[in-house]
Each structure stands twice: as C-alpha cells, then as structure tokens.
Phi, psi and omega in degrees: 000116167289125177260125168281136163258136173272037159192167162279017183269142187260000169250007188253333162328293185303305166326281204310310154002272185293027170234018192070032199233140184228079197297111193305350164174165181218141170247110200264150163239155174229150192194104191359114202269002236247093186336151174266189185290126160079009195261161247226134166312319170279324172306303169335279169033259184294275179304317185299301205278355167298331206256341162293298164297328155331302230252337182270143179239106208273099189312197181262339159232067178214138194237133184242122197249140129234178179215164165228143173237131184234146177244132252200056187295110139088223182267001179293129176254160178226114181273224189259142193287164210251328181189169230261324163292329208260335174305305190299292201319287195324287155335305153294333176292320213252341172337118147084354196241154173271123138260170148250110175283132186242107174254121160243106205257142176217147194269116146240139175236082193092232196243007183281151143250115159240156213219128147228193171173108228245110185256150219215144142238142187246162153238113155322158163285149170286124223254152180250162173317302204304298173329320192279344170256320169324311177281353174292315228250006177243017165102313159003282208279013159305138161073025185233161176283136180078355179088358137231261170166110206271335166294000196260172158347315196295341190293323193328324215264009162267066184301316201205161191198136167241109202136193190266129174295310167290352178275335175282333169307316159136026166185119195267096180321276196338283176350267229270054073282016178269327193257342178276316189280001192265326169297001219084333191290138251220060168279003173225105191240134176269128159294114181310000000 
C-alpha cells in the first residue's frame, strides 16, 4: 500500500516522521481556497482538506492523506496572507487575544473517505510595533494561516495553548493515525 501525502508543506512531511510514516510521493492539489460566504471555520475547514484529497488522483493501491489549517479570530478566518501588510493586519488582531487553530485531516482509500479534526486554542501576547516587524522582516510568516508559525520565530509570542501542539502545527498526530489505520494503511509494522 502506497501513501500519497496530498500536500507541500514540509512540517506536515516532518510530522508524519515522528510517527514513522514516509510518504511514498507527494502530490500538492490544487484547488480553490477561497472561503464560502458565512461558512464557520471548521466547516471551512473541513471541506478543504476533504476537497483536497478528493482533487489527487490516486491508483487502487495508494491511500491519500491531506489536512487544511485554519486559524480563526471570533468567526474571521484568517488565511494565509498575501503580503507582509496583510500578515501585520493579520499580527496585530490576534495580538494580546486568544484564538483558533483548525487542522482537519482526511484519508481516501478508493471511494472511501475518512475525515477528523482537531481545534487548538491559542493565545498570543500582545506584540509591540518592533516584534512585529522584526518577524514581518524574517520571512516566517509566508505561507502560514494567521501569518505565522508556532514552530518558527513565532513561538516566542505564545504563552499557552490548550490542544494538540502538532495539529496547531499543521497535522494533528493522534488523529491522522486513527485515520491511516481505519484505511489500511499498515503504520504499525513488526520488523522481520
């Protein structure tokens, strides 16, 4: 059984790791981020990594793992910023405030689907002009949801967090070895 990872991110790659797992290829899909109107973040969610794994196109013996993370002020989702203004917009809101993050991972085997998902609450510090631009200025915050990263530079700016520290990473472990093994996938192999 072959594993696909249904994305390019290199900490979820990194994830998958400490659990002993190696994805025999990985296929980024691509497919419209683009929230619907009023839809609820974890439904957001939701759909995204379902529409992800969906969207790879998979032989009969390759089981397709993707996940989406989402970060969540109140009902705002704040995806991944466009550009070093909209990451500080992004930076200052969440400053001094609790948020959420949402990794929702989903499995396809075939036509089969299995969907979990893990909500993390964070709270940030309140951040000064200068933090905020000293981490606008290392780069950090490309390509991440909310604009930042809790393994990067960013952790500084975290005191507490209630949830799973790898699902705020951008892959909820327990989860998504609950859902490779409901697929078939053979993550706990006895050594010959």
């Amino acid at each position: 059984m072959r594993l696909i990872l249904g994305s390019a991110s290199p900490r979820r790659r990194d994830l998958l790791a400490q659990i002993g797992v190696t994805a025999d290829e990985i296929r980024a899909p691509d497919i419209d981020e683009t929230p619907e109107k009023g839809e609820p973040a974890r439904d957001y969610c939701r759909r995204m990594a379902r529409l992800k794994a969906q969207a790879i196109v998979a032989g009969p013996d390759e089981i397709v793992l993707s996940a989406d993370t989402t970060v969540a002020l109140g009902r705002r989702i704040l995806g991944k910023p466009e550009d070093a203004g909209e990451a500080a917009e992004f930076l200052h809101a969440l400053s001094g405030r609790r948020h959420r993050v949402i990794t929702a991972v989903a499995v396809r085997n075939g036509e089969r689907l299995w969907q979990r998902d893990s909500v993390s609450a964070v709270r940030m510090k309140m951040l000064s002009n200068a933090e905020v631009n000293a981490y606008l200025a290392s780069g950090d915050w490309q390509g991440k949801a909310g604009g930042y990263s809790i393994q990067g530079p960013a952790g500084a700016f975290i005191p507490w967090i209630s949830g799973s520290y790898s699902a705020i990473v951008g892959l909820p472990l327990a989860e998504t070895a609950g859902l490779l093994i409901a697929a078939g996938y053979p993550l706990h192999r006895v050594a010959a």
